[in-house]
C-alpha positions as CSV (number, residue, x, y, z in Angstrom):
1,X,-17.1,-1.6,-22.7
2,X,-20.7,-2.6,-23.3
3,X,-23.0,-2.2,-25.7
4,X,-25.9,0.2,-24.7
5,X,-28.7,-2.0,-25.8
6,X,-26.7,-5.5,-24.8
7,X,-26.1,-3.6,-21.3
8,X,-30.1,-3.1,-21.2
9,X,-31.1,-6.2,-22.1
10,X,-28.6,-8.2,-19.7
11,X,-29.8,-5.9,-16.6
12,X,-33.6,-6.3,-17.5
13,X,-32.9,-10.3,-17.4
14,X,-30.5,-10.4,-14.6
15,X,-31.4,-6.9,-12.3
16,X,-27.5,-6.1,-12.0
17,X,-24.9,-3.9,-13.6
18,X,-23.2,-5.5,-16.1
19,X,-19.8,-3.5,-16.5
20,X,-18.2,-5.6,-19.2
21,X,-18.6,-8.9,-21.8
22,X,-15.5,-10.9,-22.6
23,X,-12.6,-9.0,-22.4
24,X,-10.4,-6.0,-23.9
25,X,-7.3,-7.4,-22.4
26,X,-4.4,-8.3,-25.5
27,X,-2.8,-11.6,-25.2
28,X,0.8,-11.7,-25.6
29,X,1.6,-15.5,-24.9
30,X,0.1,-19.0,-25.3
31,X,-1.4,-18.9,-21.4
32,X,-2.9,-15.4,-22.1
33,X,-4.1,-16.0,-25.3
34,X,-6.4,-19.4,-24.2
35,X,-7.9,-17.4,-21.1
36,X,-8.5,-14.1,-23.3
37,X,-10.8,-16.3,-25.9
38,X,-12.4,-18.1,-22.9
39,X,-13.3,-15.2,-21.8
40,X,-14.8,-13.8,-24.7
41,X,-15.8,-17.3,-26.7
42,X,-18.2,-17.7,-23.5
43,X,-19.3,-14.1,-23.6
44,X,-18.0,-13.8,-19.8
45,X,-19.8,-11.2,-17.8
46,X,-18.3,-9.2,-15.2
47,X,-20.8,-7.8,-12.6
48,X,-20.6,-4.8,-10.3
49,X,-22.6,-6.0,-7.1
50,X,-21.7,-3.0,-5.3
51,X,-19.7,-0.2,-6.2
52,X,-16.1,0.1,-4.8
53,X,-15.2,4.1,-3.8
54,X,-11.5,4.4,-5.0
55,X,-9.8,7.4,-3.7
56,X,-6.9,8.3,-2.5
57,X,-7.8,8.0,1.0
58,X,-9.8,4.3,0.6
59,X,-6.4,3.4,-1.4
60,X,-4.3,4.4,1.7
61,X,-6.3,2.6,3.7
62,X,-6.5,-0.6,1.3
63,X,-2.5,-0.3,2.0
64,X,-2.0,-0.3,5.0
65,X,-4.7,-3.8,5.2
66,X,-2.8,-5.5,3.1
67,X,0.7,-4.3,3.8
68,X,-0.3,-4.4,7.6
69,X,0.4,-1.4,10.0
70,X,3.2,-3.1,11.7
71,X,5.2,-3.2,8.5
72,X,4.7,1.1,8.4
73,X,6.7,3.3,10.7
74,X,4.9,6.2,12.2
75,X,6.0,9.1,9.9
76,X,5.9,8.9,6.5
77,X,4.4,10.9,3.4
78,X,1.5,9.2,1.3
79,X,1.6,11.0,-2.3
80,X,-0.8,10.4,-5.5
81,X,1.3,10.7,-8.2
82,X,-1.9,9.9,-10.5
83,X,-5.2,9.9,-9.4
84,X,-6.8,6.6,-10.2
85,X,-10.6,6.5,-11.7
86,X,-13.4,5.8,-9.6
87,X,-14.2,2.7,-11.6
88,X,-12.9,-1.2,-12.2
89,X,-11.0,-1.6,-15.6
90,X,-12.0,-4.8,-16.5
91,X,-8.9,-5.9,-18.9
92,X,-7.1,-4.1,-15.3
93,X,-8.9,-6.8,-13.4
94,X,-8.2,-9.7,-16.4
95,X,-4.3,-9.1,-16.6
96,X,-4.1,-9.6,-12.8
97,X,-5.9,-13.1,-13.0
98,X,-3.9,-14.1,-15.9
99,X,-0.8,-13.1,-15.2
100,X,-0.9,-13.9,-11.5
101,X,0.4,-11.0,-8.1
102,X,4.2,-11.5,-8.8
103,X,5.7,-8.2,-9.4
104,X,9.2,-6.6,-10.6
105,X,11.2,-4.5,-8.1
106,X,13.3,-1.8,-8.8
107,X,16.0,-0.2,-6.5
108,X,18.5,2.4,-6.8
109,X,21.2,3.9,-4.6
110,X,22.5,7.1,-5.5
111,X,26.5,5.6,-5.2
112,X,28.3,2.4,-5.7
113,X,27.9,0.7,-2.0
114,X,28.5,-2.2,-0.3
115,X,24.8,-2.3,1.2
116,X,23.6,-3.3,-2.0
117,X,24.5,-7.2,-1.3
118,X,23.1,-6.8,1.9
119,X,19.8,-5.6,0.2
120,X,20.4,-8.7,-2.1
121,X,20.5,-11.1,1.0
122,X,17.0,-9.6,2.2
123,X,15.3,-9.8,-1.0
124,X,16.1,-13.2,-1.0
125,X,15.1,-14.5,2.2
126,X,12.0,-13.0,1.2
127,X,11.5,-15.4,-1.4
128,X,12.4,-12.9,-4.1
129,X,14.6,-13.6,-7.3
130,X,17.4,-11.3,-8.2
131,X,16.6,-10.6,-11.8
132,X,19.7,-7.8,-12.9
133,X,22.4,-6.4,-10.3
134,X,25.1,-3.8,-10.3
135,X,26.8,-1.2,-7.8
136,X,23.9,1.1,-7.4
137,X,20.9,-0.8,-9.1
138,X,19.0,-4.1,-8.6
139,X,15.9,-5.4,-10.5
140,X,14.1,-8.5,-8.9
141,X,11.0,-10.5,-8.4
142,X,8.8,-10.3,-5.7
143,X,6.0,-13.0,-4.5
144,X,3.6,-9.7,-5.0
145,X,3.0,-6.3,-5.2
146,X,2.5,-5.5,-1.9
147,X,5.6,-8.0,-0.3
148,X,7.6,-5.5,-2.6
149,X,6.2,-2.5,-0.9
150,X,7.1,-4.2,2.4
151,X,10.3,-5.0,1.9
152,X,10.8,-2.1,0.0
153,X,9.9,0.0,3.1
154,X,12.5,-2.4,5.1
155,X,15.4,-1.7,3.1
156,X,14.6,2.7,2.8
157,X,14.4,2.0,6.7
158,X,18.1,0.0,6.5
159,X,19.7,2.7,4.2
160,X,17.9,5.9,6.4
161,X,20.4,4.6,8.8
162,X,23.0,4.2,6.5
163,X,22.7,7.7,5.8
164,X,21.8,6.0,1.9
165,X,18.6,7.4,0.4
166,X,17.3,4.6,-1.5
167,X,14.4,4.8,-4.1
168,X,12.1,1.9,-5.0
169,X,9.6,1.5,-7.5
170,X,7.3,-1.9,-8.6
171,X,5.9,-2.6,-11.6
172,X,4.2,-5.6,-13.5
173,X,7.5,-6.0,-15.6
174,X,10.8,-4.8,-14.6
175,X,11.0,-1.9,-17.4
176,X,8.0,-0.9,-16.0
177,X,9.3,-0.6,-11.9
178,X,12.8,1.6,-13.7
179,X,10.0,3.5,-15.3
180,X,8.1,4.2,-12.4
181,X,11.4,5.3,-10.3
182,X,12.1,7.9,-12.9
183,X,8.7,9.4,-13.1
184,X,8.8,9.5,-9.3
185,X,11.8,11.6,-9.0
186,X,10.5,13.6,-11.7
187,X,7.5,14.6,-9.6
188,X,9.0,13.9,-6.0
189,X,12.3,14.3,-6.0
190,X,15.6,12.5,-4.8
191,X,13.9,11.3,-1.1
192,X,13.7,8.1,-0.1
193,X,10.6,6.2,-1.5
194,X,8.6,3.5,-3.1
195,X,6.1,4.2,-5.9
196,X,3.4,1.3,-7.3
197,X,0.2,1.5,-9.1
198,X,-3.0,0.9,-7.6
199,X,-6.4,0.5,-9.0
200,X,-5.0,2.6,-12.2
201,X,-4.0,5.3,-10.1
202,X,0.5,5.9,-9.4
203,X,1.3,6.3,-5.4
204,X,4.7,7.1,-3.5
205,X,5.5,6.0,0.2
206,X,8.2,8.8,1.1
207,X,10.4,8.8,4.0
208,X,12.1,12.0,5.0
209,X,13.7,10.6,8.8
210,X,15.6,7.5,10.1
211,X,12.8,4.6,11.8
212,X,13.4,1.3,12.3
213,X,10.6,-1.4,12.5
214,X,10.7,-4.8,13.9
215,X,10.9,-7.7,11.9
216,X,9.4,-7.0,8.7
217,X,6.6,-9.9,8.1
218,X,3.8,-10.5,5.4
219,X,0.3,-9.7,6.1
220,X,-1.2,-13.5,6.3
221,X,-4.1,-13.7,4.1
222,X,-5.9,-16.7,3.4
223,X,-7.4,-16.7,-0.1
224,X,-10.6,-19.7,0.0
225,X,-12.8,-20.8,-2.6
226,X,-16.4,-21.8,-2.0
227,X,-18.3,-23.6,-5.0
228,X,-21.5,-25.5,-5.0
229,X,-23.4,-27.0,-7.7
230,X,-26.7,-25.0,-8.5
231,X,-29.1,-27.7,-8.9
232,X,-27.5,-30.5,-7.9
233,X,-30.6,-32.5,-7.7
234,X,-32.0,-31.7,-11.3
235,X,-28.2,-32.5,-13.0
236,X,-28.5,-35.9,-11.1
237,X,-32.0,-36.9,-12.7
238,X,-30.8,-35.4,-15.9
239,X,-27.3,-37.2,-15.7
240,X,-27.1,-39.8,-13.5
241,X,-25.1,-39.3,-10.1
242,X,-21.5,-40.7,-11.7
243,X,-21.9,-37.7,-14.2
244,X,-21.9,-35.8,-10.9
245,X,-18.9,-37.4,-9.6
246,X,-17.1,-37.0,-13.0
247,X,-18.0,-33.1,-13.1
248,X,-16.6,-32.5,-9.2
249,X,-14.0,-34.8,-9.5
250,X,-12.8,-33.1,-12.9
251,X,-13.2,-29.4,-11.1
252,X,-11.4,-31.1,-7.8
253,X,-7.8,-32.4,-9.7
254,X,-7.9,-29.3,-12.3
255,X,-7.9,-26.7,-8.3
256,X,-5.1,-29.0,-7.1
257,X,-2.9,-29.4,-10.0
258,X,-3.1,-26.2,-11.6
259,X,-4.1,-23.7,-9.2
260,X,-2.0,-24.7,-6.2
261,X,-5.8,-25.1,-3.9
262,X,-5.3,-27.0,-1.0
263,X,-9.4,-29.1,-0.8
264,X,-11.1,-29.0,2.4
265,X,-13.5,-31.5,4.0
266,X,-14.4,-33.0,0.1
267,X,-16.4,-36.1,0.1
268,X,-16.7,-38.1,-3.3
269,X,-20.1,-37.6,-4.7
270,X,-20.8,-34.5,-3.2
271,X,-22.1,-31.3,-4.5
272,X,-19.5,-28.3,-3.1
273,X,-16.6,-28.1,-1.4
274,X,-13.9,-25.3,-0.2
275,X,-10.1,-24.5,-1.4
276,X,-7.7,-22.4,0.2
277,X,-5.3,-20.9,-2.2
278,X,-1.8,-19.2,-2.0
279,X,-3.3,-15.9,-3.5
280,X,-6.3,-14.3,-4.2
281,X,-6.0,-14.6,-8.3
282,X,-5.3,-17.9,-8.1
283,X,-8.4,-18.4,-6.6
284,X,-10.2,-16.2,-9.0
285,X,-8.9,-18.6,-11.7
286,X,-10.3,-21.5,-10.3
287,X,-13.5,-19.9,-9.5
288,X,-13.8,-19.2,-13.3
289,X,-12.1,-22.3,-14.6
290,X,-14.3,-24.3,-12.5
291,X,-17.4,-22.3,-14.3
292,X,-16.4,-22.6,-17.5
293,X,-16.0,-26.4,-17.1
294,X,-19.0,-26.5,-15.2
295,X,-21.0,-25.2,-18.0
296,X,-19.3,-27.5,-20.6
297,X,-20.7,-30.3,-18.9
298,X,-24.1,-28.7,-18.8
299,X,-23.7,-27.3,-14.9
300,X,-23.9,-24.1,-13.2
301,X,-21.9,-23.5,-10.1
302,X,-21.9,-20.4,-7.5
303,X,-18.5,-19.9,-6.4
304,X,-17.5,-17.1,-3.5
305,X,-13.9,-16.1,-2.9
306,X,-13.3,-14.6,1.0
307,X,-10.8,-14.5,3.5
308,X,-12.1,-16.6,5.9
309,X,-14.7,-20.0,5.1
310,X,-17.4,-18.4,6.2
311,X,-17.1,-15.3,4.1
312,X,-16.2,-17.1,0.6
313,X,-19.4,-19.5,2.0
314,X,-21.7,-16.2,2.2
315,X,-20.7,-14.9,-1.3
316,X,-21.3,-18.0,-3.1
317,X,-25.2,-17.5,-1.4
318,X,-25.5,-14.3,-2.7
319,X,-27.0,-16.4,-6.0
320,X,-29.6,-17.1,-4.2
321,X,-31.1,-13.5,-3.3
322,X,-30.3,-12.0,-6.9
323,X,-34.1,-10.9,-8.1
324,X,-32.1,-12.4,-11.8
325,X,-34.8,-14.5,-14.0
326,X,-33.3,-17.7,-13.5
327,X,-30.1,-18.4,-11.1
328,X,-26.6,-17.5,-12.4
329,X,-23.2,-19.0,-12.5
330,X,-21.4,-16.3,-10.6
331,X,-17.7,-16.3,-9.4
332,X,-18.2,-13.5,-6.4
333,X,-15.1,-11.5,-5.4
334,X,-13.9,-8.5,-3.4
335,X,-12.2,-5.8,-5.4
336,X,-11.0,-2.7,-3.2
337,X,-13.8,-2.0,-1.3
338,X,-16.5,-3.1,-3.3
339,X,-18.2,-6.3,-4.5
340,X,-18.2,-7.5,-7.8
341,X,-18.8,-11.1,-10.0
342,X,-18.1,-12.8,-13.2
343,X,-20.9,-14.6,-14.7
344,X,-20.9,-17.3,-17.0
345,X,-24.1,-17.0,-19.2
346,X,-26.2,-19.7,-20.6
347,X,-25.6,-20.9,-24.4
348,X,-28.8,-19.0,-25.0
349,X,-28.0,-15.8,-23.4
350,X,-25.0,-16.0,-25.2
351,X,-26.7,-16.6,-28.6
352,X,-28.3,-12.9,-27.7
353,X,-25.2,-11.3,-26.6
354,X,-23.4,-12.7,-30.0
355,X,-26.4,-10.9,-32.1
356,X,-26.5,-7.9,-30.4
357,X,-22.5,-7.6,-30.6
358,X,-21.6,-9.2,-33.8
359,X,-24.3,-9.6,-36.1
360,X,-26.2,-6.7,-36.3
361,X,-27.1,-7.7,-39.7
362,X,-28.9,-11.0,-38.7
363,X,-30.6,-9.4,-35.9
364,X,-32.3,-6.9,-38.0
365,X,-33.4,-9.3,-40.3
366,X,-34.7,-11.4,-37.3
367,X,-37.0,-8.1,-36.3
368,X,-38.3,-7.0,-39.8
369,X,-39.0,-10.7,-40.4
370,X,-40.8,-10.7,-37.0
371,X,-42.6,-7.3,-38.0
372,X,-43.6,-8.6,-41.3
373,X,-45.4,-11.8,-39.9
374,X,-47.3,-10.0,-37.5
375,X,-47.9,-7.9,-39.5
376,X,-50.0,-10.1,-42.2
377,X,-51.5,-11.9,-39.5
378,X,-53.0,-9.0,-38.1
379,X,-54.2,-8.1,-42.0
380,X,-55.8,-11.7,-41.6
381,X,-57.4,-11.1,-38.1
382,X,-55.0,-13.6,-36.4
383,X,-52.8,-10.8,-34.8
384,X,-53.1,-13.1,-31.4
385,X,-50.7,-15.8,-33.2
386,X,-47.9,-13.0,-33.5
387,X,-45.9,-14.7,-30.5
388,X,-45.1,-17.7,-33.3
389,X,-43.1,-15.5,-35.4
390,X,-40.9,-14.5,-32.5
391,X,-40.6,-18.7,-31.2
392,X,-39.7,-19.1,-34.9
393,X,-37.3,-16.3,-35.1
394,X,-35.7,-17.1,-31.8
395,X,-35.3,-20.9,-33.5
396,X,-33.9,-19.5,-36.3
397,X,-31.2,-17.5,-34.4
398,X,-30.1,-20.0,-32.1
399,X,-30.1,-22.8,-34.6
400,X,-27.5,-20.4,-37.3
């Protein structure tokens, strides 16, 4: 994902793990296309600040978090269909952002049946949209992956006492969730089930006896956004304090509009603030939106994402105690079980990452240029002046 000697060179300046710069993922729309070359025009970085374990058993338990125990009946079969790998896949990460946690949801009866319109009437007080309907199948949208794997568990619970073995699959498109049904009766079989992706990795819920749950509720998350100027002080002797109130406003109306953040406690003139958002990629968004128009207008923010104030408050500080040469815009996130950032780097920083990555060319001519001049200096007994020949060089490459 990285180039060896870029990777280097950005942990020697910054003492983390860089995983990534810009982006694999491939655009296929307008939306897509804009946040792909932000992401690489800006040379985004995306940071592994501690490494999530994903296994099966971590995934499981990921699961049952976010789906919430209560939604799970006692017995049921847990099966990896395809082992995810013990690493974050970056464009994996991007497509989520972008595209946002709705998901497509796939069920199939194995004969025509009436309980199919009742299935209809609970996918839709769920907030789902019916997408394609017939006797035995129905596509539709979910809120997100894992309110489709709720109410998918729901409705294998309804037709279990139906004596109806339903099977359930969700996908990121709804070709993808039909897909995923037939490659889990390929390797499971005609039982009851839903299969999803997770991390990379394919994974079936199976049922093989009747249960009945309570009321089948979403897990409540709340998704909040902490950001805070770096050096609010030196960008208001720099700028002037309305500059300030511009940047914070600008950041402020793009959270509310866009990105469907509800502000907390803001006062005009301020320096940080927190959001609560609907979903944790929206809030991801912002975090990098607001960075990226931060560092338009000259600015670096730290942004932390949590579930609770406190926690999206205590990522944000993790800026401060990075050993990094100078501090860094970060957008700090959890992903699994593991801790990781984006980072929006400095024109300069990007200048370097640009050479190393695209213009090998220049960069060599930059060091034989630099060799060469210290080279007849130290002919001439002046080999102490060699540190001019890289100023000049590093003039030269951030000036072309």
């Amino acid at each position: 994902m990285v180039n060896s000697l870029t990777k280097e060179l950005i942990k020697l300046s910054t003492k983390l793990n860089p995983i990534s710069v810009g982006t694999k993922f491939f655009p296929t729309n307008s939306v897509e296309t804009e946040y792909v070359e932000l992401f690489n025009y800006t040379q985004t970085i995306l940071f592994e600040l501690e490494k999530a374990e994903i296994t099966s058993e971590s995934i499981l338990e990921n699961l049952k978090r976010d789906v919430g125990v209560e939604n799970l009946p006692e017995n049921y079969n847990f099966y990896e269909l395809k082992a995810a790998e013990n690493k974050v896949e970056e464009y994996a990460l991007v497509s989520n952002i972008i595209m946002g946690s709705d998901r497509y949801f796939y069920v199939e009866l194995p004969h025509p049946s009436n309980l199919i319109n009742i299935l209809v009437k609970i996918i839709e007080n769920e907030k789902g949209l019916i997408v394609e309907k017939s006797s035995t199948e129905l596509v539709a949208r979910m809120l997100s992956k894992n309110d489709a794997i709720r109410v998918a568990i729901e409705i294998i619970g309804i037709g279990l006492e139906e004596g109806v073995p339903i099977i359930s699959a969700v996908g990121m498109t709804g070709a993808a969730s039909i897909e995923r049904s037939i490659n889990y009766t390929q390797n499971v079989g005609n039982f009851p089930g839903v299969a999803f992706t997770k991390l990379g990795g394919e994974y079936a819920l199976v049922f093989d006896e009747p249960f009945k749950l309570m009321q089948s509720k979403p897990k409540e998350f709340q998704n909040y956004l902490f950001i805070d100027l770096i050096d609010s002080t030196g960008f208001i002797s720099k700028n002037g304090r309305n500059k300030l109130v511009e940047l914070m406003t600008g950041i402020k109306n793009f959270i509310e509009t866009e990105c469907e953040g509800e502000l907390e406690g803001y006062r005009e003139g301020g320096d940080d603030f927190i959001a609560r958002f609907p979903s944790k990629d929206l809030a991801i968004r912002a975090g990098l939106d607001s960075a990226w128009f931060a560092l338009d207008n000259g600015a670096k923010i730290r942004a932390g994402i949590g579930r609770s104030r406190r926690e999206a408050g205590e990522r944000a500080q993790l800026v401060d105690s990075l050993n990094s040469s100078s501090p860094l815009s970060l957008v700090v996130f959890e992903l699994a079980n593991g801790l990781y950032a984006y980072n929006i780097p400095s024109e300069f920083s990007r200048t370097i990452i640009d050479l190393i990555e695209n213009q090998k060319g220049k960069l060599i001519r930059i060091f034989a240029f630099v060799f060469i001049f210290v080279y007849v200096l130290s002919i001439f007994g002046l080999g102490m002046f060699g540190f001019v020949g890289i100023v000049l060089a590093l003039i030269y490459a951030v000036l072309s």
